[in-house]
C-alpha positions as CSV (number, residue, x, y, z in Angstrom):
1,X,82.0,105.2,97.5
2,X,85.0,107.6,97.6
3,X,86.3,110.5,99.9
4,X,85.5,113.9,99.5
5,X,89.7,114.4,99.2
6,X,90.9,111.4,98.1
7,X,88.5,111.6,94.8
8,X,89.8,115.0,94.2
9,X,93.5,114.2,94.1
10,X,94.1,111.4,91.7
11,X,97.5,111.1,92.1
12,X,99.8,111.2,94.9
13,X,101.8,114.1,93.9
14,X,99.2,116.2,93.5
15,X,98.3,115.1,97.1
16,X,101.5,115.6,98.4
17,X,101.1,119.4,97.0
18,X,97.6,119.6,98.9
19,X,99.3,118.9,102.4
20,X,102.3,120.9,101.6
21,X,100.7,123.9,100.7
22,X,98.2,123.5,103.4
23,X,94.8,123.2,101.7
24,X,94.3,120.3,104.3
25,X,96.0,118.3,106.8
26,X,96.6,114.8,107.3
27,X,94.3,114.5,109.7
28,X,91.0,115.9,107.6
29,X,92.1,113.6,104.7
30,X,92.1,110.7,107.7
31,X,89.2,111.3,108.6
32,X,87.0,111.2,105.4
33,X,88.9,108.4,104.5
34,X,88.0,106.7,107.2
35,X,84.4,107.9,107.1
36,X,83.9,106.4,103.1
37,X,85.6,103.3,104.8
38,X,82.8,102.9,107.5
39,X,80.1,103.9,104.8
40,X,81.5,101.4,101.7
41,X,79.8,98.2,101.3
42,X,82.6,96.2,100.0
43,X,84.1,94.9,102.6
44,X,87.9,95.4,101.6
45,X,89.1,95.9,105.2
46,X,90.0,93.3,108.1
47,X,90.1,95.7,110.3
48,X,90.5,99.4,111.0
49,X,91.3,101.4,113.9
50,X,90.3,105.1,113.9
51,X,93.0,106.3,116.9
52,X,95.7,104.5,115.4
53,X,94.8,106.1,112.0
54,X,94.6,109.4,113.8
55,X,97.5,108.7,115.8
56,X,99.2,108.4,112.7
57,X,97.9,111.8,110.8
58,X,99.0,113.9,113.4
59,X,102.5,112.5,113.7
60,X,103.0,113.2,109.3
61,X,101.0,116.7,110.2
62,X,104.0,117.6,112.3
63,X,106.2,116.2,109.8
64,X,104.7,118.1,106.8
65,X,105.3,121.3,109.3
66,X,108.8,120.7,109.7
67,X,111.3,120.0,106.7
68,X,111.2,116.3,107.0
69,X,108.5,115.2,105.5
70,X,108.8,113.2,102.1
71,X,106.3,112.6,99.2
72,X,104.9,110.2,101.0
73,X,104.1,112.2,104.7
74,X,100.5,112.3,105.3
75,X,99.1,109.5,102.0
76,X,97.0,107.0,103.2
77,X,97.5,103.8,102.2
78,X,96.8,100.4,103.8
79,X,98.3,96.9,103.8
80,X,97.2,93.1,103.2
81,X,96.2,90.9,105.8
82,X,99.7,89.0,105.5
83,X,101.5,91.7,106.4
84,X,102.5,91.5,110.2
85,X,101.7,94.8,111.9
86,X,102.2,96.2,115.4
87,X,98.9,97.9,117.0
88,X,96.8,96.4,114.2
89,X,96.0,92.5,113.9
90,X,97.5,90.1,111.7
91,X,95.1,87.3,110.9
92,X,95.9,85.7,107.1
93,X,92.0,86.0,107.1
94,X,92.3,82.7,108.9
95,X,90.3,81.7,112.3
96,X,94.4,80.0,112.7
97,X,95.4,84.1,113.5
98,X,92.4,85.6,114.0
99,X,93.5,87.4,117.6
100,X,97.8,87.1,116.6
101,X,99.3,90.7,116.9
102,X,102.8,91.0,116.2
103,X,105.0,92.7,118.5
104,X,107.0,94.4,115.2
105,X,105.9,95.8,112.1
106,X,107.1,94.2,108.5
107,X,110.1,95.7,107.2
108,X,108.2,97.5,104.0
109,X,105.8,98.6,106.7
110,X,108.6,100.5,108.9
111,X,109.7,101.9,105.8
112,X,107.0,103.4,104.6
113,X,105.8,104.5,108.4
114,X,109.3,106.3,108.4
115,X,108.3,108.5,105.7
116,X,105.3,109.6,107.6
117,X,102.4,107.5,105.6
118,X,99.1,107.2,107.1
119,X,98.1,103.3,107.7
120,X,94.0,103.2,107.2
121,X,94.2,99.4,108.3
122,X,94.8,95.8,107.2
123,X,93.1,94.8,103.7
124,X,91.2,91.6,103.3
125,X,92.3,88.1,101.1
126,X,91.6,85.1,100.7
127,X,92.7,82.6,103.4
128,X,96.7,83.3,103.8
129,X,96.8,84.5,100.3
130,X,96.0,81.3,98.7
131,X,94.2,81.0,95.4
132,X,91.0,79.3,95.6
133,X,88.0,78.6,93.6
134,X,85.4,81.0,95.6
135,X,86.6,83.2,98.1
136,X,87.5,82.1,101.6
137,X,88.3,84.4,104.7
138,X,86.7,84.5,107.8
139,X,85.9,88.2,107.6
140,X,83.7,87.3,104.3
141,X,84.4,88.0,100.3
142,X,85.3,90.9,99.3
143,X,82.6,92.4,96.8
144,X,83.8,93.7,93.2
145,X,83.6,97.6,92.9
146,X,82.6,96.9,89.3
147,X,79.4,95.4,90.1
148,X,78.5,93.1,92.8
149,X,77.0,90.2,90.4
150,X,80.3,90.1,88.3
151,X,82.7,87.4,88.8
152,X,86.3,88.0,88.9
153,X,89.7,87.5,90.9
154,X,89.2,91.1,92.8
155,X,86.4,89.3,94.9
156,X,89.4,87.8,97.2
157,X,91.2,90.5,97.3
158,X,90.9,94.2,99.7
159,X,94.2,95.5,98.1
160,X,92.9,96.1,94.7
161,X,89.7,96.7,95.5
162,X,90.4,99.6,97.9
163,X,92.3,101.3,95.3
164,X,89.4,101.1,92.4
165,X,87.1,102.3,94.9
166,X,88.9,105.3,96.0
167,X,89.4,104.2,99.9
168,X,93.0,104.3,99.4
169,X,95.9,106.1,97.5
170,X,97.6,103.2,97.4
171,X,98.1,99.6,99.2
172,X,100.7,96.9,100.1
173,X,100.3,93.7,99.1
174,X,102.0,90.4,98.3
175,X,102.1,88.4,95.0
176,X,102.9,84.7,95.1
177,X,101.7,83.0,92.3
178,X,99.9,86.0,90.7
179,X,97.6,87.2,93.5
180,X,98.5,90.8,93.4
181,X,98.3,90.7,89.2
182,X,95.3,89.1,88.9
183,X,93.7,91.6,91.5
184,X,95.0,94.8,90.2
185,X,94.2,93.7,86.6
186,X,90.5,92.8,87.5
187,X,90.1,96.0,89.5
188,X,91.8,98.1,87.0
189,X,94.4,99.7,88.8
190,X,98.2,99.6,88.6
191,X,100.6,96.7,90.3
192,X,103.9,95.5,90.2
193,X,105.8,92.9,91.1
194,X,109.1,93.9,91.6
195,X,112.2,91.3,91.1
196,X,112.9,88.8,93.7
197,X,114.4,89.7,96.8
198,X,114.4,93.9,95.9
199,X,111.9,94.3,98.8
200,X,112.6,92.8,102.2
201,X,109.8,89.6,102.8
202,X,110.7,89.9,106.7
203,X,107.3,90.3,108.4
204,X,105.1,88.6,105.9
205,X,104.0,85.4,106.7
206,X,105.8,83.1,104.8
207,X,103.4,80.8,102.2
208,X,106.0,80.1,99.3
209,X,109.2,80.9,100.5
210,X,110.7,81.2,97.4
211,X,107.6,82.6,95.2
212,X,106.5,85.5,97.9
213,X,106.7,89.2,96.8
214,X,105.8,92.7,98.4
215,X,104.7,95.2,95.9
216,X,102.4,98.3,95.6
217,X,99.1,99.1,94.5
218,X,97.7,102.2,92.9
219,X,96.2,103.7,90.0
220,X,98.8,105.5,88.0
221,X,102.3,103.8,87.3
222,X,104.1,107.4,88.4
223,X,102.6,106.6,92.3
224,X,104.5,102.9,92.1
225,X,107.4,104.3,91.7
226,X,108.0,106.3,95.7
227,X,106.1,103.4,97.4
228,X,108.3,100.7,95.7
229,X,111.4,103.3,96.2
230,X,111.0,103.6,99.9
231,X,110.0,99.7,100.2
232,X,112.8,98.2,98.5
233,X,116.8,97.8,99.4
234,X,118.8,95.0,101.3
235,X,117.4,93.8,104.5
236,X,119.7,91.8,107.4
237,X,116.9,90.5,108.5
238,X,115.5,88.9,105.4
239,X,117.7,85.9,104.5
240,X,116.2,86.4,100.8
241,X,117.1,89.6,100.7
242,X,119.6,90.9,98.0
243,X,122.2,93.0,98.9
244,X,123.5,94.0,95.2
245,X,123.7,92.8,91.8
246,X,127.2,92.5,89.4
247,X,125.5,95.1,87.2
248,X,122.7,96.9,89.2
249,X,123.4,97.6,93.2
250,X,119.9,97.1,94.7
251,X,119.7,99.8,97.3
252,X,117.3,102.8,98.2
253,X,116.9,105.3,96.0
254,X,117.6,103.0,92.8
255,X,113.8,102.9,91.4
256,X,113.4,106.3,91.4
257,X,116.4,106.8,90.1
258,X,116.1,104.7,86.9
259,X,112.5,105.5,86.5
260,X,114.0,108.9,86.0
261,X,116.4,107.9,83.7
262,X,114.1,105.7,81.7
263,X,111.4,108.5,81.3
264,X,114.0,111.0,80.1
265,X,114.9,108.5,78.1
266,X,111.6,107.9,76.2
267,X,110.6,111.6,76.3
268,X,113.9,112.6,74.3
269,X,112.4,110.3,71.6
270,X,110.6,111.2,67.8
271,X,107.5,113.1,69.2
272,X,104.7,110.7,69.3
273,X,106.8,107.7,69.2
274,X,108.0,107.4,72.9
275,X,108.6,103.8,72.5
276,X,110.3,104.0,69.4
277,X,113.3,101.4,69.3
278,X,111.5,99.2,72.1
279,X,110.8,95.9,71.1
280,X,108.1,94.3,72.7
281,X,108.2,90.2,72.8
282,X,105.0,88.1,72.6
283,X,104.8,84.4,72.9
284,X,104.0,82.4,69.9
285,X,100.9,81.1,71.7
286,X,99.9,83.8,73.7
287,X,96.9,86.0,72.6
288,X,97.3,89.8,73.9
289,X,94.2,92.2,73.6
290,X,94.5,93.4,70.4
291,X,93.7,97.4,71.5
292,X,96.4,97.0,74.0
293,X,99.0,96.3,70.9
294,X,97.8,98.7,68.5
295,X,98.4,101.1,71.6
296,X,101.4,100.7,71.8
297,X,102.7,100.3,68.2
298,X,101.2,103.4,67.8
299,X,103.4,105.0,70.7
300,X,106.5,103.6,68.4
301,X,107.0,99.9,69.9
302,X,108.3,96.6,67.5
303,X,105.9,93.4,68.3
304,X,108.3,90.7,67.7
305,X,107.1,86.9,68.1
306,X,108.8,84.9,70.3
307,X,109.5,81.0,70.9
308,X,108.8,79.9,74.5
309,X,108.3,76.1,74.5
310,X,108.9,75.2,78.4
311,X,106.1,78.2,79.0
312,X,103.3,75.3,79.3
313,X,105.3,73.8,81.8
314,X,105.1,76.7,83.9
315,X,101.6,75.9,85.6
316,X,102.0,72.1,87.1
317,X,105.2,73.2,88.0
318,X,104.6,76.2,90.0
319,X,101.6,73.7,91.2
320,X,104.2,71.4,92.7
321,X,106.6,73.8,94.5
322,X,104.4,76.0,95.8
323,X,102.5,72.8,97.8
324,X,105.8,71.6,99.0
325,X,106.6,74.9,100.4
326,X,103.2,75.7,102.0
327,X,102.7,72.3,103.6
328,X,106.6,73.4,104.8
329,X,105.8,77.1,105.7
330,X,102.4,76.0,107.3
331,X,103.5,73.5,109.6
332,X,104.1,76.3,112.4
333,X,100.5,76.5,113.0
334,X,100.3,73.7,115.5
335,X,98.5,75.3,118.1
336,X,101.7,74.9,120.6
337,X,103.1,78.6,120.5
338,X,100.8,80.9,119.1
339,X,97.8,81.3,116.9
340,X,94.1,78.9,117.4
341,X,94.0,76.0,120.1
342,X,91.0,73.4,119.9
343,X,89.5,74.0,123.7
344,X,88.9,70.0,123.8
345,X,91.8,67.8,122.8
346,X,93.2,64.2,124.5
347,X,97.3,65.0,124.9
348,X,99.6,66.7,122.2
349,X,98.9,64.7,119.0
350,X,95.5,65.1,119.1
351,X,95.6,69.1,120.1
352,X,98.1,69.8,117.0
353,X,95.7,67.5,115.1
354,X,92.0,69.2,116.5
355,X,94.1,72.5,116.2
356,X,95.0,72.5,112.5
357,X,91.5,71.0,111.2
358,X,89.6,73.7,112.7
359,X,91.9,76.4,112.3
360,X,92.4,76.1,108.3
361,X,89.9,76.4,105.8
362,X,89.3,73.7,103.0
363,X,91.4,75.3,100.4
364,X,94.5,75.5,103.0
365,X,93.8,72.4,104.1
366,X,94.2,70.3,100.0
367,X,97.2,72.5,99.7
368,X,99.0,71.0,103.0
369,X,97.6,67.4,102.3
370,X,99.3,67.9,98.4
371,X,102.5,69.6,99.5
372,X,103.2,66.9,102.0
373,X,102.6,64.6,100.0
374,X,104.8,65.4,97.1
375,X,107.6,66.1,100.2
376,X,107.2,62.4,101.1
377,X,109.9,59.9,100.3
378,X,108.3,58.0,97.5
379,X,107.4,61.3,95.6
380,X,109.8,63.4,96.5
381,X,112.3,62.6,93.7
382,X,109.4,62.2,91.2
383,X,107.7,65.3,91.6
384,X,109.8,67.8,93.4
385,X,112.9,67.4,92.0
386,X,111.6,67.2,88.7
387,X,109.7,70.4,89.0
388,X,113.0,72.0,90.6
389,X,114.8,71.5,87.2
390,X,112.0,72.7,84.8
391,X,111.7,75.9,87.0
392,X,114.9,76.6,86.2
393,X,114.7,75.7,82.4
394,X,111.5,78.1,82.1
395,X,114.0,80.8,83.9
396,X,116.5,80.3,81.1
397,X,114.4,80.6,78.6
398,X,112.7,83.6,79.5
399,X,115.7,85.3,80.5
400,X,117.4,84.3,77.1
401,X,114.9,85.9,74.9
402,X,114.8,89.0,77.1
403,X,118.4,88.7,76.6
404,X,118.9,88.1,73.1
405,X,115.4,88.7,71.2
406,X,112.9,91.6,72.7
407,X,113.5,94.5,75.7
408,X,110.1,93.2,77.4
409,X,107.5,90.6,77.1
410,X,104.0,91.3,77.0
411,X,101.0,89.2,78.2
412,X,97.2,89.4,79.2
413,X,97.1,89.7,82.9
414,X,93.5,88.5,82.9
415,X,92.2,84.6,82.9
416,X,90.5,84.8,79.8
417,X,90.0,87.9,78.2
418,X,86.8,87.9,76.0
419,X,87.5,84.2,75.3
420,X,90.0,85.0,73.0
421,X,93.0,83.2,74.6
422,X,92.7,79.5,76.4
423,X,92.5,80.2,80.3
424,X,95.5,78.1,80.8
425,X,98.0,80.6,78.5
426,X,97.4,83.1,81.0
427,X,97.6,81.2,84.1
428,X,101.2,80.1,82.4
429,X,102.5,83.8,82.4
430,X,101.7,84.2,86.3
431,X,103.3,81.5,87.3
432,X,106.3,81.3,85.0
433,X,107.6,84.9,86.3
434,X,106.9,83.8,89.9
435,X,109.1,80.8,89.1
436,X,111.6,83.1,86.8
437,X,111.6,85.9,89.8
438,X,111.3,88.7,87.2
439,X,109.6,91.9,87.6
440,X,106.0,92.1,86.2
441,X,103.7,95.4,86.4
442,X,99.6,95.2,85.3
443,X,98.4,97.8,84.0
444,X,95.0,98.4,82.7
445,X,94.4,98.5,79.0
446,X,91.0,98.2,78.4
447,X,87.1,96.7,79.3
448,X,85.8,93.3,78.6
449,X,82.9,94.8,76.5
450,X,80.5,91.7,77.1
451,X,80.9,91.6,80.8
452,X,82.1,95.4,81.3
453,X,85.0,94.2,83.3
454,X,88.5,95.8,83.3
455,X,91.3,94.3,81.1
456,X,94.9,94.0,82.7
457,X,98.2,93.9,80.7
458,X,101.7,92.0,82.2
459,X,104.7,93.7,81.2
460,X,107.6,91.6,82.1
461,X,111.2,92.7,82.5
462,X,114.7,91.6,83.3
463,X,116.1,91.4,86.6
464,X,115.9,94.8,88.7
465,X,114.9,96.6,85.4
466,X,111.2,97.9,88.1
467,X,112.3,101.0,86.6
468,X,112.3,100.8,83.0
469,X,108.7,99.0,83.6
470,X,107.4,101.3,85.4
471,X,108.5,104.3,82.8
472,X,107.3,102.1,79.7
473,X,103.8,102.0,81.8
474,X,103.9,105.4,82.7
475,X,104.3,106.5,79.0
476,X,101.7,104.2,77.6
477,X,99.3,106.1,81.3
478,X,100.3,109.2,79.3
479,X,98.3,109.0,76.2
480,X,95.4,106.4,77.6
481,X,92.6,106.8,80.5
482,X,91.8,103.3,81.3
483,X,94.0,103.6,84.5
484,X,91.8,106.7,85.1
485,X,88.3,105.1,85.2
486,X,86.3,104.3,88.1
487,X,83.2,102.5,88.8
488,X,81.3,104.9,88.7
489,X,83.0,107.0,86.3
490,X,83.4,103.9,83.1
């Protein structure tokens, strides 16, 4: 299921070495990538185009010969289906875009292109990145790389499951209500969502305006940290965008930076106790896999109990605003300017009409009809309002007690793992740091030993503290292999 290359190299730098010393050149490693693409049976990819791929590895191969090139000149990596791209189609893995191509690439995608990266294609999702009960894009569900007959949240998703199975270093994806978590935790593989408005959301197609995230996949922490580096920074273009902070300026460079400073920080610690000083906050309700804790307490961390009584709140809330705004952010597909056109309509109304009931799936479809509704003028006060104010009591309270009572917060970034806490806690933490806009990494931290599945742990930060996370995950990657598994290695 893997390259030849890419299952030798496990981490980017070492990659980066490869190229640079010339044991091969972009263009070999593009091709056996794209070869275990053609040959895998999991259907992770939308699409892939072999010249632009190629077109691609030549350009960092002339890079990597001059001086350049970056750490990132000549990886292959690949982006989500939401992600507009030029050359390559942008479809939402909807039969709404299924022939769109943009005439400009994302902003994260231009960035990363810059450095010289190697785009293998677009990565399948479910239809525009929605959650749904069964998986639902037009190119098919994506099958688990941990078994075909397991069920888990990796079926909807390419990203993740591209970077278990070894067809990419790394991927971009997005993270709205979870997505991207829930994926990489499922897979077991590394993401993070980085704080709100650090990486630029100009070129993704707008779902929640106000919930939407880029952030990176891959399998070690250390690989985050370049891709999240070069992706992040203030963007004119992006309205959302932020330009600084009164304590943290959020510009380019500032990732790597304080992942540096972070990981000095832990390494000039008590041997064996990196974490030593660092408390570690978990909900009074919230039930963390218990291998994951002793983990880290062992690496030096304080587990200290805290009190978070809008958390339950978080769920129906997110529920509500994220309708509002995809009935809102939806309402472009009208079959007027671009994307699908019923052929057989009888004047405007009923082309806009014929266009968005064949176009969307079901599961985009209940969203719109819920999200206009609660927009209407007899809900609106009831419902969206109301959920507008406890959003912003679950931010205060989270950002309190990472204030005043723990460093991080720590939950279970799977739905339920081994039945040992209610489905509906860990549905909570997704949503309530998609409402918050704090920065949350998953990281593996173990298997679900009845259904051999990978476990996921959320680590959740203060605003723009990406790199402290990803040096705290990095440490606890240091001294456990669950990031290291594969399929066909666990």
């Amino acid at each position: 299921m893997t390259t030849s290359y890419l299952s030798q190299f496990n981490e980017i730098g070492s990659l980066h070495n490869a190229l640079t010393e010339k044991t091969l050149s972009a263009r070999e490693l593009t091709q056996e990538a794209l070869k275990s693409i053609q040959q895998s049976n999991l259907n992770a990819f939308s699409q892939v185009d072999a010249d632009l791929s190629l077109q691609q590895a030549d350009t960092a191969d002339h890079l990597l010969a001059s001086t350049s090139s970056s750490q990132l000149t000549g990886i292959p990596i690949a982006y989500k289906d939401l992600l507009v791209t030029q050359g390559w189609r942008t479809t939402a893995a909807s039969k709404m875009l299924q022939h769109y191509v943009s005439p400009f690439d994302a902003t994260a995608i231009s960035q990363l292109e810059s450095c010289g990266t190697i785009s293998l294609g677009k990565l399948n999702c479910n239809e525009f990145g929605l959650p749904a009960t069964t998986p639902n894009s037009i190119f098919g569900p994506v099958r688990n790389p941990w078994g075909t007959n397991s069920n888990n949240s990796t079926l909807g998703d390419g990203a993740a499951t591209a970077v278990a199975a070894g067809l990419v270093m790394a991927a971009i994806a997005t993270d709205t209500g979870g997505e991207l978590r829930q994926a990489a935790s499922a897979a077991g593989v590394t993401g993070i969502r980085p704080t709100y408005g650090v990486v630029s959301r100009y070129g993704m197609l707008a779902v929640g305006s106000s919930f939407d995230t880029i952030g990176p996949i891959a399998r070690h922490a250390s690989d985050l940290v370049p891709l999240l580096d070069t992706i992040s920074g203030f963007d004119p273009a992006d309205g959302t965008s932020l330009e600084q902070c009164a304590e943290t300026p959020n510009r380019a460079g500032r990732i790597q930076a304080d992942f540096e400073h972070h990981k000095q920080q832990l390494n000039n610690q008590t041997a064996g106790n990196p974490l030593k000083g660092l408390r570690i906050g978990i909900s009074d309700d919230t039930v963390v896999h218990q291998q994951a804790i002793q983990e880290l307490e062992d690496l030096g961390a304080e587990i200290v109990s805290v009190k978070l009584s809008h958390l339950a709140l978080s769920t129906p809330t997110y529920d509500v605003l994220s309708a509002a705004e995809a009935s809102t952010n939806l309402s472009r597909y009208d079959g007027v300017h671009f994307g699908y056109r019923s052929p057989s309509y009888k004047g405007l109304e009923d082309m806009v009409a014929r266009s968005r009931t064949e176009g969307f799936g079901e599961a985009v479809k209940l969203r719109i009809l819920l999200g206009t509704h609660i927009l209407s003028e007899a809900q609106y006060d009831q419902y969206y309002l109301q959920a507008q104010r406890i959003r912003r009591l679950i931010a205060t309270e989270l950002q309190q007690a990472l204030n005043n009572h723990c460093d991080i917060l720590l939950a279970p970034a799977v739905t339920d793992p081994e039945n040992e806490s209610p489905a509906q806690i860990s549905n909570h933490w997704f949503t309530a740091t998609a409402l918050a806009g704090l920065p949350v990494i998953s990281i593996p931290c173990g298997f679900n030993t009845e259904r051999r599945q990978p476990l996921g742990l959320q680590l959740i930060g203060n605003y723009f503290q990406e790199g402290k996370l990803l040096a705290i995950a990095n440490c606890y990657q240091q001294t456990t292999q669950w990031h290291q598994l594969t399929p066909e290695t666990a």
